[in-house]
C-alpha positions in Angstrom: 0.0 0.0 0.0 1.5 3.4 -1.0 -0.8 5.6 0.4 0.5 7.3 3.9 -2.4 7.4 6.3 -3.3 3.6 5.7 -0.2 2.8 6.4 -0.1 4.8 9.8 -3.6 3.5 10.5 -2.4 -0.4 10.1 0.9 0.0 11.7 -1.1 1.9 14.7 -3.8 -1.3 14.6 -1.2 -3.8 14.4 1.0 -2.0 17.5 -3.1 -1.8 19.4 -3.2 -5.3 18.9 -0.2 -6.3 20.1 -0.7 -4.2 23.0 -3.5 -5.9 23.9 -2.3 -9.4 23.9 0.6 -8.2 26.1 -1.8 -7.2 28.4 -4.2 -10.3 28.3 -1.0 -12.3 28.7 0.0 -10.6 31.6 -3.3 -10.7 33.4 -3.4 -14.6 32.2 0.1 -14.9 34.3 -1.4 -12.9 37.2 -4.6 -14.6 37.6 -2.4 -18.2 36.8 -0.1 -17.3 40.4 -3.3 -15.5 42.3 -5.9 -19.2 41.8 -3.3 -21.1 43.9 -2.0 -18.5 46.3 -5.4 -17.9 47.1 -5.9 -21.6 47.6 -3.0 -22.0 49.8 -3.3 -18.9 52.1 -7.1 -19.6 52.0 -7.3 -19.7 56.3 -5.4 -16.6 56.0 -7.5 -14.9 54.0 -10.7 -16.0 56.6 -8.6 -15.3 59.5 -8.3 -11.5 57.9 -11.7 -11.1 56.6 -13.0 -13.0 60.3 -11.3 -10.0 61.6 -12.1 -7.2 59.6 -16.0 -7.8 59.7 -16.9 -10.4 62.6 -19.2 -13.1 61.9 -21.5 -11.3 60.0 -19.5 -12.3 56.5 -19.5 -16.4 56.3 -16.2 -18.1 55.0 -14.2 -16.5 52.2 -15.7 -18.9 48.7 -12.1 -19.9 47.7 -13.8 -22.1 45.1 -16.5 -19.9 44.1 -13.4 -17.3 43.4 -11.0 -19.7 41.8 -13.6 -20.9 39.7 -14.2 -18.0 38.4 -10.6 -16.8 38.0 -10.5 -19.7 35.9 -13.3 -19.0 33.3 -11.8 -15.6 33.0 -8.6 -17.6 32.4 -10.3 -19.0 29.4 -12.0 -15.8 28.0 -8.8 -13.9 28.2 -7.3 -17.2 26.1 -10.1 -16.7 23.8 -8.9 -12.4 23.4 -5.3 -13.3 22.9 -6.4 -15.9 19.8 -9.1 -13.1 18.6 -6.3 -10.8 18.8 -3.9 -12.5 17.2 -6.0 -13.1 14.2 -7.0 -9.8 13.9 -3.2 -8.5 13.8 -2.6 -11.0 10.6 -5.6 -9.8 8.8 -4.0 -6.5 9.4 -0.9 -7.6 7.9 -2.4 -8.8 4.7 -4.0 -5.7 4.4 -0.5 -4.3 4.4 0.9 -6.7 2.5 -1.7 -5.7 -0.4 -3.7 -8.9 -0.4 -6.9 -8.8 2.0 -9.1 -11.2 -0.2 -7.6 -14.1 1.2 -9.5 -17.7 2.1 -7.2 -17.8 5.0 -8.8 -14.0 6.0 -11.8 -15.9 5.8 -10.9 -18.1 7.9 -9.6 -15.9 10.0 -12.4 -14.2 10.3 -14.9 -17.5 11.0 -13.0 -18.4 13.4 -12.7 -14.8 15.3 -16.6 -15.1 15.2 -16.5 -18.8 16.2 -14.6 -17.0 19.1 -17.0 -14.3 20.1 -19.8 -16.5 20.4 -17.8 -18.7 23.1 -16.9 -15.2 25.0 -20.4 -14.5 25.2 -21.2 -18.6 26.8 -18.4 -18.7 28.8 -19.4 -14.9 30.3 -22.6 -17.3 31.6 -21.4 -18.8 34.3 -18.9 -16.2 35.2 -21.5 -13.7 35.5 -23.4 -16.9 37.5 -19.8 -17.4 39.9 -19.3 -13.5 40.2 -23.0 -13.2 41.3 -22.1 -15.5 44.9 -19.4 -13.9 45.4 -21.0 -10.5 45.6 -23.7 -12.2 47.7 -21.3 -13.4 50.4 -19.7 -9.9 49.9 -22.9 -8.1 50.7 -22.7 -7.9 54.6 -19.5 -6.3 54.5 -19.3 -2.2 55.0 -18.8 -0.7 52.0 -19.1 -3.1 50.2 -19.9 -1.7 46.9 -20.1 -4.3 43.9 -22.0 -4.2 40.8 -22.5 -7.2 38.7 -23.8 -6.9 35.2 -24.9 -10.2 34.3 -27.0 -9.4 31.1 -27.3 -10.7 27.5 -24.5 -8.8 25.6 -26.2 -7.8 22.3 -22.9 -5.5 20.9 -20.8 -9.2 21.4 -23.8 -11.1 19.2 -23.9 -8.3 16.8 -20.0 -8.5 16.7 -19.6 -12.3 15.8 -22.7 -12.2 13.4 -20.6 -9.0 11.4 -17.4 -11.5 11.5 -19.3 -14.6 9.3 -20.5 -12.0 7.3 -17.6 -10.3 7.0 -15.5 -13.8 6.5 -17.8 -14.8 3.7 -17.4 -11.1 1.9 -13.8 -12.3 2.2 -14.4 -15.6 0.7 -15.8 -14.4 -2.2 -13.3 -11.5 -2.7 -11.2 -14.4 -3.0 -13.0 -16.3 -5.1 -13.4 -13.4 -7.4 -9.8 -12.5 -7.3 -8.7 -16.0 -8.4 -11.5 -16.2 -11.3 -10.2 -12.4 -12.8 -6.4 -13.7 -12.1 -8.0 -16.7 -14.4 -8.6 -14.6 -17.1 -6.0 -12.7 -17.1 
């Protein structure tokens, strides 16, 4: 591509993207040490909370929380691999060839992707919700749980089959005028 802007615009998308697996990487490394060092120091963490807020808050749900932890675990998996698909469709945008079966793919599977965001959000919204029950009695305890149907993540992964089969026929079409040439 010779023209400037696009190429500041893809180089700025690419560098966003690789930004943001970074960071999913490093909270998949923080919540992979906190799961068992919650587990471990688990009487600790009751003997703190029994403490701070008498017996009016029950034992802390080690469980409940390292359950969760670990579905999160698995959607922040599923944002590094959405990522990283989306950073090689950027490059064959840069490369000059967009309309590619493996964009299509690419794109499938980034929807593919979305959709198991949105069911695995299910029973971490379900998880998150006990915890903020147990967490009620304590003073200021302040936490909001938006466990809702997400209609901006369907809308997302229903754009991404479109747009993958727009790809697959730009394909198609590319290789059929290549044909005839």
């Amino acid at each position: 591509m010779t023209d400037k802007p696009n190429d500041l615009l893809l180089l700025a998308a690419k560098v966003l993207t690789i930004i943001m697996q970074a960071a999913i990487a490093l909270g998949g490394v923080f919540i992979l040490l906190a799961i068992p060092l919650m587990l471990v120091f688990q009487d600790m963490i009751n003997a703190e909370i029994a403490s701070e807020f008498d017996a009016a808050v029950g034992a802390f749900p080690a469980l409940t929380v390292a359950g969760t932890l670990g579905l999160v675990l698995g959607l922040l998996a599923l944002g590094f691999v959405f990522f990283g698909k989306l950073r090689a469709i950027i490059s064959t945008v840069g490369d000059g060839d967009p309309f590619a079966d493996e964009n299509a793919d690419r794109l499938t599977l980034m929807g593919w992707v979305t959709i198991a965001g949105q069911i695995l959000l299910i029973p971490i919204s379900g998880l998150a919700l006990m915890v903020a029950k147990w967490a009620e009695p304590m003073e200021n305890a302040d936490i909001t749980i938006d466990a809702g149907l997400d209609i901006e993540g369907i809308l997302l992964a229903l754009i991404l089959f479109i747009l993958a089969r727009v790809f697959r026929h730009g394909a198609r079409m590319r290789d059929d005028l290549e044909g005839t040439v």
